[in-house]
VOGU-3710 file (C-alpha; in Angstrom, 3 decimals, decimal comma):
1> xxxxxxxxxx> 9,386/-6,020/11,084  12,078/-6,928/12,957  13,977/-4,208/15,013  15,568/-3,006/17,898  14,648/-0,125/20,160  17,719/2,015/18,910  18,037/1,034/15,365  17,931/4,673/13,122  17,617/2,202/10,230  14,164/0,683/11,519
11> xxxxxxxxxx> 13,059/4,321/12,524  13,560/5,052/8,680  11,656/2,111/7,808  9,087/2,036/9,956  8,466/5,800/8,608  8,411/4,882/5,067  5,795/2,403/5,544  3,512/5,196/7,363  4,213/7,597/4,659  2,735/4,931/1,750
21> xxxxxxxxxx> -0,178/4,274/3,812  0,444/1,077/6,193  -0,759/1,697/9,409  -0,191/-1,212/11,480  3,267/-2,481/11,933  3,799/-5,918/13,839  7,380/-4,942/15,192  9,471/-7,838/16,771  11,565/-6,447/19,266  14,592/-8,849/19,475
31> xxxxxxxxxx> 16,707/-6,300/22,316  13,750/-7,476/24,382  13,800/-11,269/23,468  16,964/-13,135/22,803  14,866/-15,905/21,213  12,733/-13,914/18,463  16,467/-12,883/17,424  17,373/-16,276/16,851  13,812/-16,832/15,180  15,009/-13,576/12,476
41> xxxxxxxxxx> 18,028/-15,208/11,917  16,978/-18,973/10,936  14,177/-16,977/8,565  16,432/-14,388/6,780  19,720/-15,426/7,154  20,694/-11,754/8,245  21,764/-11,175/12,113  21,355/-6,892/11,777  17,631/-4,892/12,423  15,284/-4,268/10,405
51> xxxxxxxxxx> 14,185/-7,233/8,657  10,962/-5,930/6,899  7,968/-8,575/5,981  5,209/-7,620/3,847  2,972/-10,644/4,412  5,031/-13,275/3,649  7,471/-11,709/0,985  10,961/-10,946/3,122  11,767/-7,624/1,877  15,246/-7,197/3,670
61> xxxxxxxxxx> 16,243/-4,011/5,584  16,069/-0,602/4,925  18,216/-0,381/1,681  16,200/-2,949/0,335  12,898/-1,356/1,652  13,994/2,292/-0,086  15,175/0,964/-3,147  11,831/-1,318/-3,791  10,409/1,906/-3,339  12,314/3,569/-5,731
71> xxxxxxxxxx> 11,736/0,728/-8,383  8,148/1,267/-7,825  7,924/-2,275/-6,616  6,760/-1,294/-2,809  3,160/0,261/-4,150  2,432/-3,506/-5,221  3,517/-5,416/-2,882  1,689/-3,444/-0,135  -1,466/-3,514/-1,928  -1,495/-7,186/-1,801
//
């Protein structure tokens, strides 16, 4: 996952993955490193934290990471 050190939005992601179970998240700080925020931009398009992996499936941000959830497509895709 891709976040910052003040992002609310990654907070809320990071503890909606701990709530369904994961319980090691690789997070890319990119306040701390100018280039891994260039990296998250030429692999998602998207310039704003968190951009949420699951193995190799770019899941978006936190919108996208709740609503998965609520379209019962997160269970899946973390049991993978």
């Amino acid at each position: 996952m891709y976040s910052t050190g003040v992002c609310p939005y990654c907070l809320r992601a990071e503890q909606l993955l701990v709530r369904k179970g994961v319980a090691d998240i690789d997070k890319i700080r990119v306040d701390l490193d100018p280039a891994r925020r260039d990296e998250m931009v030429a692999r998602t398009g998207r310039r704003t934290v968190p951009q949420i992996y699951i193995g190799e499936t770019h899941v978006g941000g936190f919108d996208e990471l709740a609503a998965l959830d609520r379209a019962g497509g997160l269970d899946p895709l973390l049991a993978t």
